[in-house]
Backbone as ProteinMPNN parsed JSONL, in Angstrom:
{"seq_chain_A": "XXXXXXXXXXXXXXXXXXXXXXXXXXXXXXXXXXXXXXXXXXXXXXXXXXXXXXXXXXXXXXXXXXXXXXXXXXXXXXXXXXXXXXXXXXXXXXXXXXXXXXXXXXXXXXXXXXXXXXXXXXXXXXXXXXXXXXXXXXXXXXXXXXXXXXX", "coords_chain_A": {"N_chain_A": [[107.691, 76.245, 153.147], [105.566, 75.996, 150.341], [105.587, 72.75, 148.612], [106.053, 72.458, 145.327], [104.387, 71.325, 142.452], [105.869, 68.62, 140.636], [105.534, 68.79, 137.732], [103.815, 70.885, 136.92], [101.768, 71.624, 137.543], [98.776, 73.621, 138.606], [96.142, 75.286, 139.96], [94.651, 75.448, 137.533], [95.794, 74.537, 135.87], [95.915, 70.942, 134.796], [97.114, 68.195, 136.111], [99.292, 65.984, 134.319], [99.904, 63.485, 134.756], [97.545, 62.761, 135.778], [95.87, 61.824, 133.657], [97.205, 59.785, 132.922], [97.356, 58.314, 134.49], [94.415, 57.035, 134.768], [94.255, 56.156, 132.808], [95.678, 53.688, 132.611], [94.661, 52.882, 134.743], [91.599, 52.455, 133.261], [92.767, 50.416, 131.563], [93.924, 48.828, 133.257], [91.172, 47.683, 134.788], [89.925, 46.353, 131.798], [91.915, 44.375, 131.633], [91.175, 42.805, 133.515], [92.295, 42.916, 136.188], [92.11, 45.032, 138.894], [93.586, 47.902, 139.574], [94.537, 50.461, 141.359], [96.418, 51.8, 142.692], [98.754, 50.421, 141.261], [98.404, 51.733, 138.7], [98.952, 54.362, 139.352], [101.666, 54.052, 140.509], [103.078, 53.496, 137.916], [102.399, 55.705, 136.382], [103.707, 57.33, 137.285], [103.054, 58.74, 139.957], [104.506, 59.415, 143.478], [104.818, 56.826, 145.934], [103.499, 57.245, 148.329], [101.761, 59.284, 147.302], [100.318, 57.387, 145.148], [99.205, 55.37, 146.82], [97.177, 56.952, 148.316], [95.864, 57.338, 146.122], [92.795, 56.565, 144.944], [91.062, 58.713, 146.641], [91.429, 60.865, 145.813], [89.532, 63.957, 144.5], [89.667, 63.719, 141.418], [89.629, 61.464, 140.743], [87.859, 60.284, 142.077], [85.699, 61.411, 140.8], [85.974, 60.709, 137.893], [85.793, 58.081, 138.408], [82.965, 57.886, 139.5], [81.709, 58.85, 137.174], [82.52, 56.49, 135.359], [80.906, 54.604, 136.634], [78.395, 55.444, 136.006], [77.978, 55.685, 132.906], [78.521, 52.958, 132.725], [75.99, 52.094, 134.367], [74.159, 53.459, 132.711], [74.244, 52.096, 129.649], [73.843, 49.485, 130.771], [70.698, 50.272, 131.319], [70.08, 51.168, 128.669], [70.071, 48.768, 127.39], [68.578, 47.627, 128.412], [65.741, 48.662, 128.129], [65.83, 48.099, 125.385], [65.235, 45.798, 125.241], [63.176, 45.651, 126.405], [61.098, 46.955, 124.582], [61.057, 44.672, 122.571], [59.538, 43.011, 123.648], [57.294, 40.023, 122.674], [54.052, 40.549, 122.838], [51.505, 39.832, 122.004], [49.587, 36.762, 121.408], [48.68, 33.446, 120.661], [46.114, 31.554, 121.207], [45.634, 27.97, 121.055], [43.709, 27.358, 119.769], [43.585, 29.445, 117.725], [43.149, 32.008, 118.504], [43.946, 35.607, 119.161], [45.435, 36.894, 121.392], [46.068, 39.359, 123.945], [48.695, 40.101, 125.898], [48.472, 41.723, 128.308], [50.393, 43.145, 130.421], [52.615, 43.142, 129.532], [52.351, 44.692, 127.915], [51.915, 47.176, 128.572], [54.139, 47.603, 129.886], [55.594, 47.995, 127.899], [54.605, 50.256, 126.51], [54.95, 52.108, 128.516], [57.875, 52.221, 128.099], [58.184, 53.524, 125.657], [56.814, 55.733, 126.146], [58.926, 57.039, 127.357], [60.836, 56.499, 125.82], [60.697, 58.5, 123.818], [59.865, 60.976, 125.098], [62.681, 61.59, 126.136], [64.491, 60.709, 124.103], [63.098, 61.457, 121.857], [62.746, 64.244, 121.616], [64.51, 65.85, 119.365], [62.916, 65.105, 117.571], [60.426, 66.055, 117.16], [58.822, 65.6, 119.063], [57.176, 65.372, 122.452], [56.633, 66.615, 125.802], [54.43, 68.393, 128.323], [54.114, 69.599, 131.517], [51.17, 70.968, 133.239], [50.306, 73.194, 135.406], [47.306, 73.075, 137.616], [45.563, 75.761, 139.943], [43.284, 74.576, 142.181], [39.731, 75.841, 143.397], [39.743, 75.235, 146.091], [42.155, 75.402, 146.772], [43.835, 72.983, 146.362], [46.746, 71.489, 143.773], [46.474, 70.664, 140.576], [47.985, 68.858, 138.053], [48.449, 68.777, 134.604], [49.19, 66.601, 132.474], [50.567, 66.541, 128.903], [51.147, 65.549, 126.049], [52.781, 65.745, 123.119], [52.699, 64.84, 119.785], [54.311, 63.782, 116.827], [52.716, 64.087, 114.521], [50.44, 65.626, 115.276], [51.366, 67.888, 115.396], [51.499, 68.363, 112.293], [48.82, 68.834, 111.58]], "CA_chain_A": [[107.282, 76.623, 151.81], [104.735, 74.723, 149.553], [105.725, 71.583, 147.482], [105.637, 72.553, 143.49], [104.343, 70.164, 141.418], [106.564, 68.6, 139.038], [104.737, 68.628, 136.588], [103.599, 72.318, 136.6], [100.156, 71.76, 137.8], [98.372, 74.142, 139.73], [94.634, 75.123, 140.184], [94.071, 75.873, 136.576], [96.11, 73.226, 134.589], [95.52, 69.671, 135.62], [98.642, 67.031, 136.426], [99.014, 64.776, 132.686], [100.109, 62.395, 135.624], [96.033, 62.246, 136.075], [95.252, 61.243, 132.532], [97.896, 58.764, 132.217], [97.157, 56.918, 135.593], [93.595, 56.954, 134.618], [94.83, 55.382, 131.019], [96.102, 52.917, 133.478], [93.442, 52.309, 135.506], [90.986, 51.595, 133.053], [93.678, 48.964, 131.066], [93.713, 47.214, 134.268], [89.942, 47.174, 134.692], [90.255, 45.757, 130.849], [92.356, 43.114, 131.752], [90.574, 42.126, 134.86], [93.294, 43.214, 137.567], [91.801, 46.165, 138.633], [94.607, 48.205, 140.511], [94.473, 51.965, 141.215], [97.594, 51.974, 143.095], [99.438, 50.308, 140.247], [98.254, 52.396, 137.774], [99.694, 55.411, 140.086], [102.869, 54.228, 139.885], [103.208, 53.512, 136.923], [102.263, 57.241, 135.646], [104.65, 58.515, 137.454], [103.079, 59.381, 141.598], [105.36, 59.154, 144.471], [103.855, 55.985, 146.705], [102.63, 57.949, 149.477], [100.527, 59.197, 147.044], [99.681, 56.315, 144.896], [98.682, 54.828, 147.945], [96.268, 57.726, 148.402], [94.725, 58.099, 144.623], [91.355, 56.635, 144.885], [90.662, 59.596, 147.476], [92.107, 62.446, 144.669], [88.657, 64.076, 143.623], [89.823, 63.847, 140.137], [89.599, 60.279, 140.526], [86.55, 59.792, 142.219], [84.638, 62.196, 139.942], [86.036, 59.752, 136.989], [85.175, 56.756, 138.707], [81.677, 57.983, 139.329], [81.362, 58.518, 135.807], [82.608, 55.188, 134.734], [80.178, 53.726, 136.871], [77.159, 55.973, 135.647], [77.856, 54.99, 132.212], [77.702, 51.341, 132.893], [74.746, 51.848, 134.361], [73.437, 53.708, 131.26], [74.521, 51.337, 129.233], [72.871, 48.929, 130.986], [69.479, 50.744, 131.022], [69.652, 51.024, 127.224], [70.269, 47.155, 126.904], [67.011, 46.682, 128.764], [65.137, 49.363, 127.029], [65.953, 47.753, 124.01], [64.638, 44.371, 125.472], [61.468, 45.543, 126.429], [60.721, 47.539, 123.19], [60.955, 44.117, 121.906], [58.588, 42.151, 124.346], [56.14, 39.648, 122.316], [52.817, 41.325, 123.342], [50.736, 39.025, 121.603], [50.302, 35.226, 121.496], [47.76, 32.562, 119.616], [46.243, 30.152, 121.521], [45.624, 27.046, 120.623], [42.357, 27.844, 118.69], [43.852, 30.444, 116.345], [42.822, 33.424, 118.629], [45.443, 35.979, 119.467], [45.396, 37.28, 123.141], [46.834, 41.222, 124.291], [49.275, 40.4, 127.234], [48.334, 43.594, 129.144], [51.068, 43.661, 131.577], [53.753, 43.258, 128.881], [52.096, 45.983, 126.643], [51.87, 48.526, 129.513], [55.667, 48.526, 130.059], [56.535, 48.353, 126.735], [54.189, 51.946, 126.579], [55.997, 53.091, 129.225], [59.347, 52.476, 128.042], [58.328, 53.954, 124.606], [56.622, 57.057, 126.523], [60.026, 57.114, 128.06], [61.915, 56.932, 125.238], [60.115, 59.581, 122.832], [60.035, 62.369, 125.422], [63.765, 61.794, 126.263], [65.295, 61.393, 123.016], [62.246, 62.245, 120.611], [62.759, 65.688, 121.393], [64.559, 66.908, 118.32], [61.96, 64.606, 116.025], [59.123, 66.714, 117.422], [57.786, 64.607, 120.684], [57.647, 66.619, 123.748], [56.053, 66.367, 127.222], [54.533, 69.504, 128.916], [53.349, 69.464, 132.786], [51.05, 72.282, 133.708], [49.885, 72.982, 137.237], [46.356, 74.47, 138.158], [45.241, 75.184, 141.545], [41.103, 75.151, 142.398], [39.332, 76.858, 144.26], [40.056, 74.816, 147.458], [43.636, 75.365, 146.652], [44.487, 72.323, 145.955], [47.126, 71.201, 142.568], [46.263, 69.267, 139.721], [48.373, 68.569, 136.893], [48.093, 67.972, 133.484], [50.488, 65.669, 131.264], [50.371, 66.927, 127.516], [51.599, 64.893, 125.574], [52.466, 66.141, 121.895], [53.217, 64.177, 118.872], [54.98, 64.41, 115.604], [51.581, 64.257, 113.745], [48.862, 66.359, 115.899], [51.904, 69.179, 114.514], [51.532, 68.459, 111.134], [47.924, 68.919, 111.207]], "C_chain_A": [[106.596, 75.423, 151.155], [105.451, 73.91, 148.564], [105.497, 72.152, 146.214], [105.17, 71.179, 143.094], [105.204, 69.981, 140.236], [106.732, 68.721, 137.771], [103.669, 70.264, 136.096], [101.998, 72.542, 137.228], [100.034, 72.341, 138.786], [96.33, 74.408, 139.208], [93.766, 75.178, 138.596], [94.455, 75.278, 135.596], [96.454, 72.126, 135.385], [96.792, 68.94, 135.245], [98.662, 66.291, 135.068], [99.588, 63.509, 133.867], [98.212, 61.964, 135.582], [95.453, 61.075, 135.275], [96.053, 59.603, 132.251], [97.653, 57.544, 133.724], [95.232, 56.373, 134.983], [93.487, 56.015, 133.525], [94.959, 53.889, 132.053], [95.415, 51.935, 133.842], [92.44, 51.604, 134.666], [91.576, 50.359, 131.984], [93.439, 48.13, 131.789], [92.216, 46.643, 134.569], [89.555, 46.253, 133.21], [90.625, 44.079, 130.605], [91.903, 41.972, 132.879], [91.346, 42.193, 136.075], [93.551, 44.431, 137.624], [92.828, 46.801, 140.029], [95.161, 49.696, 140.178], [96.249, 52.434, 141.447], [99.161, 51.868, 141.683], [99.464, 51.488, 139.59], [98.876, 53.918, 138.184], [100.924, 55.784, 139.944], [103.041, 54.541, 138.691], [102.86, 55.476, 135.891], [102.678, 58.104, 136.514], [104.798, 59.187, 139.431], [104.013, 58.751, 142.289], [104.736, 57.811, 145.186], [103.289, 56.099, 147.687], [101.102, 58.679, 148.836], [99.313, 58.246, 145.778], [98.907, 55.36, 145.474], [97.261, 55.452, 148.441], [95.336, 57.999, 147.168], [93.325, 57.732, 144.649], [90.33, 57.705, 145.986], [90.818, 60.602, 146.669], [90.339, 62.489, 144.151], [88.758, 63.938, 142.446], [89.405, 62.643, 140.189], [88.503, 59.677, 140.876], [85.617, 60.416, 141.741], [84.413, 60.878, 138.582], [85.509, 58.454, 137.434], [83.397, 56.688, 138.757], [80.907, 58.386, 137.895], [81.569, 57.96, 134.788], [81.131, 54.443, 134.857], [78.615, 54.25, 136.496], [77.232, 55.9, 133.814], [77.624, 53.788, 131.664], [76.458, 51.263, 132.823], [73.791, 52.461, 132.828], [73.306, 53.372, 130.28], [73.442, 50.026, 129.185], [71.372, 49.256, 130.553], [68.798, 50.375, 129.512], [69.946, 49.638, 127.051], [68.215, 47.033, 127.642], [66.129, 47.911, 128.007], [64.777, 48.736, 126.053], [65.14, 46.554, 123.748], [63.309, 44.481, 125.373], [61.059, 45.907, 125.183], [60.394, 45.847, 122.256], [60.137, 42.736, 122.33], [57.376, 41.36, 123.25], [54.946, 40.305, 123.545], [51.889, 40.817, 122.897], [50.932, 37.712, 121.15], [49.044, 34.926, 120.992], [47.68, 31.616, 120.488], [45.574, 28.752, 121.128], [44.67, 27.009, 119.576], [42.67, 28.851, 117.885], [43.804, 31.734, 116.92], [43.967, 33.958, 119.201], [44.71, 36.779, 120.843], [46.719, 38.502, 123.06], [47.635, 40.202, 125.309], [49.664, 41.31, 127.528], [49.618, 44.112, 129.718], [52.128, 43.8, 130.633], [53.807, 44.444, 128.368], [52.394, 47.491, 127.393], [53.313, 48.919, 129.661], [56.036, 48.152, 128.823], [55.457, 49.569, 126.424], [54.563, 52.558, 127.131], [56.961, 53.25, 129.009], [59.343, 53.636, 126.678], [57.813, 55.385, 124.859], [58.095, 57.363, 126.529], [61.2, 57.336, 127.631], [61.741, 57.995, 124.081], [59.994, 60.798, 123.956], [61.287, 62.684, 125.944], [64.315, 62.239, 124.653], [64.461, 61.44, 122.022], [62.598, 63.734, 120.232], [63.101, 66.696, 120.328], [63.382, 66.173, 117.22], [60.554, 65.271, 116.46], [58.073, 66.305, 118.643], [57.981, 65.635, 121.83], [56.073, 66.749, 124.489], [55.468, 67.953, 127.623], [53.541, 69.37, 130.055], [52.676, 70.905, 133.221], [50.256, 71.89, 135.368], [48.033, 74.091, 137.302], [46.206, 74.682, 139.356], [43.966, 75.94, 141.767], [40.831, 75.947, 143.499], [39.693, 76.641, 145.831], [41.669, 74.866, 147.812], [44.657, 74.134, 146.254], [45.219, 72.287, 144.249], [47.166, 70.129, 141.882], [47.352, 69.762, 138.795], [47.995, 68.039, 136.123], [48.36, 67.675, 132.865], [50.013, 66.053, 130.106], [51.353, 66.534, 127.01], [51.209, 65.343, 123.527], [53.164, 65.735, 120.558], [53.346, 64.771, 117.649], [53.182, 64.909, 114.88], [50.434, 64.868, 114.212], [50.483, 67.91, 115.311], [51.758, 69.33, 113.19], [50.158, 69.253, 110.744], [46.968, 70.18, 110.888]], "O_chain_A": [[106.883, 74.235, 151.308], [105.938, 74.525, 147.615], [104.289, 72.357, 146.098], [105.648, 70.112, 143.477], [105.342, 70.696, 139.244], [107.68, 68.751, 136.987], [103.016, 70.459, 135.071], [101.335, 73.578, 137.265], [100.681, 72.104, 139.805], [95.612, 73.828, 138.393], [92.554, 74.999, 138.484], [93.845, 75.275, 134.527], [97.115, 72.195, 136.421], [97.391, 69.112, 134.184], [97.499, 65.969, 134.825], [99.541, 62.398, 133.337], [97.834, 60.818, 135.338], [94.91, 60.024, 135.616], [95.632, 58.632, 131.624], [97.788, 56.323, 133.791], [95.042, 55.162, 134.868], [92.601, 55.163, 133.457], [94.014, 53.102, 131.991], [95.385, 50.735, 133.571], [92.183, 50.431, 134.934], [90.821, 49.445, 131.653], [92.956, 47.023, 131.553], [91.989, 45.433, 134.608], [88.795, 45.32, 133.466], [90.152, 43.136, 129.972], [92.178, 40.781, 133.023], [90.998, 41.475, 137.013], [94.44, 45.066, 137.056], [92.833, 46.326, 141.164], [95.871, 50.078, 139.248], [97.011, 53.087, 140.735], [100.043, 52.655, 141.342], [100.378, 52.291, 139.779], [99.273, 54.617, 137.251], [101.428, 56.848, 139.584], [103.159, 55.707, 138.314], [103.314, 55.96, 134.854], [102.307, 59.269, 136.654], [105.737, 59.706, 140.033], [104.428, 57.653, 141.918], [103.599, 57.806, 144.716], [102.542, 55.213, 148.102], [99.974, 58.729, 149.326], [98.101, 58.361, 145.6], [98.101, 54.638, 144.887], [96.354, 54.742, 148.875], [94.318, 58.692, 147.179], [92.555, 58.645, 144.353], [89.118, 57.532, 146.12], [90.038, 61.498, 146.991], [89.805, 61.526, 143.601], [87.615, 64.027, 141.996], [88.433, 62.586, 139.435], [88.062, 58.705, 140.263], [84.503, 60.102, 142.161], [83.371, 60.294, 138.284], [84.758, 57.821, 136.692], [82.692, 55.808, 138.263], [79.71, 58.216, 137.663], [81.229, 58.293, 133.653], [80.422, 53.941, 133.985], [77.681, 53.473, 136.697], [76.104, 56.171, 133.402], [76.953, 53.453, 130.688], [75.764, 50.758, 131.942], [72.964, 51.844, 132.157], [72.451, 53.925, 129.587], [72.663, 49.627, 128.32], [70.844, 48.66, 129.614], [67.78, 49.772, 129.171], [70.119, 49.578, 125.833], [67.156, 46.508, 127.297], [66.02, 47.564, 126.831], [63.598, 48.681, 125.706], [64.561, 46.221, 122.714], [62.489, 43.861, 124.696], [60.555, 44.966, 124.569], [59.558, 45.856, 121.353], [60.061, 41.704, 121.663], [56.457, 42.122, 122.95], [55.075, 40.441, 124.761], [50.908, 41.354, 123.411], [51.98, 37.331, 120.628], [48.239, 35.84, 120.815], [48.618, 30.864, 120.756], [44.439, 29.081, 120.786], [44.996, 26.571, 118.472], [41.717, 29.171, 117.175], [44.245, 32.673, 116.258], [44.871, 33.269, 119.671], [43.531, 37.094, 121.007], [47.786, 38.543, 122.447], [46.901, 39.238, 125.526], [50.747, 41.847, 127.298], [49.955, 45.288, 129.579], [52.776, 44.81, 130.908], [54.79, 45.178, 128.274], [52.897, 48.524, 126.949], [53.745, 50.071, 129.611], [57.248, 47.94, 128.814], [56.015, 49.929, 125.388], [54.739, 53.712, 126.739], [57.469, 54.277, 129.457], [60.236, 54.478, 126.578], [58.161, 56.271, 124.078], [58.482, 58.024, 125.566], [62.184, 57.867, 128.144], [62.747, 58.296, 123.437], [60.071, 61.863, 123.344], [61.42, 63.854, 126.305], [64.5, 63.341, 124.135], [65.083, 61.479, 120.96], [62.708, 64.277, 119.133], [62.581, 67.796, 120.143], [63.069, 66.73, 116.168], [59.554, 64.806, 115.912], [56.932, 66.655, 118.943], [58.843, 66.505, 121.954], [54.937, 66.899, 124.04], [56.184, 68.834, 127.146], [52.361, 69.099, 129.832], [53.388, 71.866, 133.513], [49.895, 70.922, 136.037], [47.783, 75.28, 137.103], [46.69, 73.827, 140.098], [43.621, 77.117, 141.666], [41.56, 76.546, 144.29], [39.886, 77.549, 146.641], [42.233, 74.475, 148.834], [45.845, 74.217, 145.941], [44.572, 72.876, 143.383], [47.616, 69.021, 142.174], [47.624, 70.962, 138.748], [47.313, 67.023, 136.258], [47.943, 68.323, 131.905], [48.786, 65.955, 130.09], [52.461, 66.972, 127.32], [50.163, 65.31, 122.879], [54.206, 66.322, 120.263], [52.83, 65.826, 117.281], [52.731, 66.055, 114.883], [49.389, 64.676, 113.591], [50.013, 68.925, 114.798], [51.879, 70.484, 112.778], [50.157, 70.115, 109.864], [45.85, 70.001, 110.404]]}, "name": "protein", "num_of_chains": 1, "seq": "XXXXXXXXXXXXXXXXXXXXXXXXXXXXXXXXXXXXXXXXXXXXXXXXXXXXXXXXXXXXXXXXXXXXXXXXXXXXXXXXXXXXXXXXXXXXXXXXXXXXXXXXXXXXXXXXXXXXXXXXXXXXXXXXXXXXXXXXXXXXXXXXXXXXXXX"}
């Protein structure tokens, strides 16, 4: 006969053992003594399967969306950087000089960040497809700003 869970959990209500090792887990990532197992015990699993938790899909779903917040995190730190790239400089004679290569990815990041999160302020991307007579497909980026709506 099958094992019960102690804790009442079956396919449709999840273990509170989960949440509280997870509580756990990221304390110890917190403190810098990162320890799954611990955190297992401690909320309660047997050690056969504390021993086993970083294999529990529950746990490697959460972990993969620790670590995809980092990274997003990240992203928006550099985002933020470039957006703020000097793009123009003075040289010695008073004249001011474009630096192209800077300007280009700070247009791309700002494409990048107006058709992600512009979208409710009115920005918005639209790809259409034709295909010629030889069959081949072109596309065509449309690109549509707050102010070509106003007009």
């Amino acid at each position: 006969m099958a094992e019960t869970n102690p804790n009442g959990a079956n396919q449709t209500t999840s273990d509170p053992r989960e949440q509280a090792c997870w509580d756990f887990y990221v304390e110890s990532i917190a403190n810098g003594r990162v320890n799954a197992y611990e955190s297992a015990i401690k909320a309660g699993y047997e050690e056969a399967t504390a021993k086993q938790i970083t294999v529990r899909r529950w746990f490697i779903e959460r972990l993969a969306d620790l670590d995809r917040k980092e990274m997003l995190s990240l992203a928006e730190k550099v985002l933020m950087k470039t957006l703020k790239y000097k793009t123009h400089e003075t040289d010695d004679n008073g004249n001011e000089k474009v630096k192209s290569d800077l300007l280009r990815i700070q247009v791309d990041a700002s494409k990048h960040l107006t058709s992600t999160l512009g979208k409710n302020k009115g920005y918005s991307t639209k790809v259409e497809g034709d295909i010629g007579i030889s069959g081949e497909i072109t596309k065509h980026v449309l690109v549509k700003f707050m102010d070509e709506q106003s007009g």
